[in-house]
C-alpha positions, 0 to 999 in steps of 0.5 A, spaced: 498 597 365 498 599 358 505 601 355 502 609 354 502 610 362 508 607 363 511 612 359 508 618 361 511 615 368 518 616 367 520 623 368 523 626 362 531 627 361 532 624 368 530 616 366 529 613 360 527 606 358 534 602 355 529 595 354 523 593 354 521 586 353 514 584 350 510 578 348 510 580 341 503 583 341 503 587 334 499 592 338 504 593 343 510 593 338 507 599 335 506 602 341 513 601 343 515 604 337 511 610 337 512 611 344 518 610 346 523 610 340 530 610 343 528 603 347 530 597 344 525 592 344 526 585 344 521 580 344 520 575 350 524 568 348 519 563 350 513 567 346 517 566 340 518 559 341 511 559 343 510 561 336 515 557 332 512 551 335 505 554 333 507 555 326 513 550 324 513 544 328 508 540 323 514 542 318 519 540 321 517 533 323 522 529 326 528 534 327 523 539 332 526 537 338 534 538 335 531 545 332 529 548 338 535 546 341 539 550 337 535 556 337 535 555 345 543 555 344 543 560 340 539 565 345 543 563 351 550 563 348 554 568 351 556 574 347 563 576 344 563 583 350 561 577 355 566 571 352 572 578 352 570 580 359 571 573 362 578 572 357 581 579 360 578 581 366 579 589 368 584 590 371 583 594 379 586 601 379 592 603 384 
C-alpha cells in the first residue's frame, strides 16, 4: 500500500498519524515528509544496520562486530522518561 492512500485513509482532525517507521527508502522519505508532515518519521533499525554493514563493514575490519554491538545498545538502551518512570513510579490517586 503506497504512503499516499494511507493518508487519505485517516479521517482528518479525528486521527492522526504520530510515527511511521520505514525501510529508508529516498522515495517513501519524501513522501512521508510531504504527506504527512506532523509525523515523525524514523527508519526501521534493522534496515539501517543492513545498510552500515553494506557500507562500513570493510573499514571497520576487525572492530565490526564491537561496532554493531554498541550501536544495538544504543538503540535499546532505555531512555531518561523510561529510566524516571521506573526510578519514581506514579503514584495511585485517592
Amino acid at each position: 500500500m503506497c504512503l499516499g492512500s494511507i493518508h487519505h485513509a485517516l479521517p482528518p482532525r479525528r486521527f492522526s498519524l504520530k510515527v511511521l517507521i520505514t525501510d529508508a527508502d529516498a522515495a517513501m522519505t519524501n513522501a512521508a515528509r510531504t504527506l504527512l508532515p506532523r509525523t515523525v518519521h524514523l527508519h526501521c533499525l534493522w534496515h539501517v544496520m543492513k545498510n552500515v554493514r553494506k557500507h562500513y563493514k570493510g573499514a571497520l575490519k576487525d572492530k565490526a562486530t564491537r561496532f554493531f554491538r554498541l550501536i544495538y545498545a544504543a538503540a535499546f538502551a532505555p531512555s531518561e522518561d523510561a529510566q524516571a518512570q521506573a526510578h519514581y513510579p506514579r503514584q495511585k490517586a485517592h
